[in-house]
N, C-alpha and C positions, 0 to 999 in steps of 0.2 A: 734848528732847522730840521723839517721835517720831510724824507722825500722817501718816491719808493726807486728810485733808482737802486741801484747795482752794478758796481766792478768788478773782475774777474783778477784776480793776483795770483800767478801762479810764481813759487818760490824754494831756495833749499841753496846749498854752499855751495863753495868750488867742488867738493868731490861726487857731486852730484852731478854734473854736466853732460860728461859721455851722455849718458841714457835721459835723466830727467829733461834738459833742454831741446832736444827735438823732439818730444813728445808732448812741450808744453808749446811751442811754437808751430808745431802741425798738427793738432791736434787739441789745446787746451781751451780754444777759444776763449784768452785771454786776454785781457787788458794792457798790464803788466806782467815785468819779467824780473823776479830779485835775486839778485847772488849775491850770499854773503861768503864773504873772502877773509874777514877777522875772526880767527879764533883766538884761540888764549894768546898762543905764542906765535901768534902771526905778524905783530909788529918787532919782538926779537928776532924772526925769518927774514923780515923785509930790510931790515937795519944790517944785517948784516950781509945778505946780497948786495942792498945800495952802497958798503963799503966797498964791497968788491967790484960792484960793478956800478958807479954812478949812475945816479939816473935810473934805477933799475928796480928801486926798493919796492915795487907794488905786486899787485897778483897777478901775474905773464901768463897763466895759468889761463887767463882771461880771452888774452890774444893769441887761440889754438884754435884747432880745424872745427870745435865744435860751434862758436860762434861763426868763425866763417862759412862753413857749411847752411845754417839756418840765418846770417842776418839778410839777405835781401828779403827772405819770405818774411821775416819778422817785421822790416819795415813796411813792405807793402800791407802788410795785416793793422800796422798801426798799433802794432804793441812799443811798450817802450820799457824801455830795461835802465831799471836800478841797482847800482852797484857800489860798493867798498873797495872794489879790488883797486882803487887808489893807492892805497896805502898811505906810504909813507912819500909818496909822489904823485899825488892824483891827476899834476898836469903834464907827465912826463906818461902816465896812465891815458889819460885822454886822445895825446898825440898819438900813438901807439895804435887806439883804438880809428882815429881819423887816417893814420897809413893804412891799415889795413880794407877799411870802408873804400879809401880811393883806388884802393888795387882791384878791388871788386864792381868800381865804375858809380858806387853811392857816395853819398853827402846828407848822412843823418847830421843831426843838430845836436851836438853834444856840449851839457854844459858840466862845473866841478864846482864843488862845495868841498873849499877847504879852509884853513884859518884854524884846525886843531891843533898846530907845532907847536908847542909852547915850551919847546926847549930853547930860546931866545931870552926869554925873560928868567931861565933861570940860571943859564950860562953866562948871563952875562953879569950876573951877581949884584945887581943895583940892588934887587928886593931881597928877602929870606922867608923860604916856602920852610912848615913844617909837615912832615911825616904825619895823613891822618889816624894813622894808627900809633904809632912811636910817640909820636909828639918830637920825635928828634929835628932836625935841620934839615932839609933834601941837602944833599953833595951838590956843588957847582959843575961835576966831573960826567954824567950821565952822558951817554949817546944817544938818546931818545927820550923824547918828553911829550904825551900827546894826550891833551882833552877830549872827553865823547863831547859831541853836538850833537844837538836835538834834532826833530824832524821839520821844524821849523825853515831851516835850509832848504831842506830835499825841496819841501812842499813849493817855496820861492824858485827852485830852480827849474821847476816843472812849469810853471808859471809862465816864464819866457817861450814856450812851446818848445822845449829839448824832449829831443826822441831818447836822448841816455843822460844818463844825471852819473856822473863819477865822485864819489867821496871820498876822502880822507880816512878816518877814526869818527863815527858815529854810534849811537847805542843802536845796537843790532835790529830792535824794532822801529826804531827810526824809516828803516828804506821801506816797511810796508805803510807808517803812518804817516809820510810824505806824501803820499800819492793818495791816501784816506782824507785828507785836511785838502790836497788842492781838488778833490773832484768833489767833497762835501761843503765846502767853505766852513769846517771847523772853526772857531773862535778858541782864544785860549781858553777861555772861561769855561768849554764844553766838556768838562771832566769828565762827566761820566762817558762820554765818547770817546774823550780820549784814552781813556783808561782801559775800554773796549779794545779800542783801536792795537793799544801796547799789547794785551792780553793777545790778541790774537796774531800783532808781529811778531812775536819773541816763539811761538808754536809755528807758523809759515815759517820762519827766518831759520829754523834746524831743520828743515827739509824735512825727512822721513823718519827720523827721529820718534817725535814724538808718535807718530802712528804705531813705530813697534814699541815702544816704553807702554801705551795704550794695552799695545796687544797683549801686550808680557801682564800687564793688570789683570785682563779680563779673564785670561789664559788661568792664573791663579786664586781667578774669584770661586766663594761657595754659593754666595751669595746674589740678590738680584743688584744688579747695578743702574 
């Protein structure tokens, strides 16, 4: 499919928000909004808050003055925000995000893409998972077990018209090529698109990141680049 359309995605993690989020909601004239909320050991963070505090396992981080402060303008703009910060409870994340919207007097459309727990099937010990590295056993004994999903998800949950899409565990460029596949109508088959598409989630999805890794290149170059 060949268009000259364009979207506007503007994107970067939780520790990005004070500052990057109202400057991309008043000023980014953007489409979308991405926060990713999974780092490395951000499902060991979340696993172990949701012990302590049920129900509690995702990014709270989320549900702070910086979204409240900017979500009526963001809905009135018709942005809509893609997020992780599910975690380890993405409907217990959703609700969370629907209290706060109603405190504020809104009723965005929020949908959750989840189904990556897959510590069920291995606690419960009917199958045997091996280690892909080891080659040993997984233990039966884990506190967390969780599958990346594609963007395949996102893109259906955008579909239903949700102003916010909450997930689970997905691969990090996932939340920008969600919303690349539903406004393009990507087919699986569009490799080379989507491969585009990843390329350039996985550089939005670190936020600022990559501009100073850039910088620090060019910074060092003798060369023409």
């Amino acid at each position: 499919m060949t268009t000259n359309r364009s979207i506007r995605i503007g994107a970067g993690c939780s520790i990005d928000m004070t500052l990057s989020l109202p400057q991309m909601v008043r000023k980014g004239e953007v489409d979308y909004i991405v926060i990713d909320f999974m780092t490395e050991v951000a499902v060991s963070k979340m696993k172990a808050r949701d012990m302590a505090e049920p129900g509690r396992g995702f990014g709270i981080d989320l549900i702070g003055p910086e979204l409240e402060r900017e979500f009526k303008q963001m809905l009135d703009k018709g942005i809509r925000l893609v997020t992780n910060a599910g975690g380890l409870q993405p409907h217990a994340c959703a609700e969370a995000l629907k209290a706060m919207a109603e405190s504020l007097g809104l009723s965005p459309k929020i949908a959750v893409v989840d189904g990556d727990n897959v510590l069920p099937l291995i606690a419960d010990g009917k199958e045997s998972f091996d280690d892909m590295f080891t080659g040993k056993p997984v233990p039966h004994d884990l506190i967390s077990a969780n599958a990346y999903l594609g963007a395949w998800p996102v893109a259906q949950a955008l579909a239903t018209g949700a102003d916010i899409v909450v997930t689970g565990r997905v691969v990090d460029s996932a939340l920008i090529v969600g919303p690349l596949i539903h406004e393009f109508g990507w087919k699986m088959e569009d490799y080379d698109r989507l491969a585009g598409g990843v390329l350039i989630g996985h550089l939005l999805e670190c936020g600022a990141q990559p501009a100073a890794v850039f910088s620090a290149i060019g910074a060092k170059s003798t060369g023409p680049t």
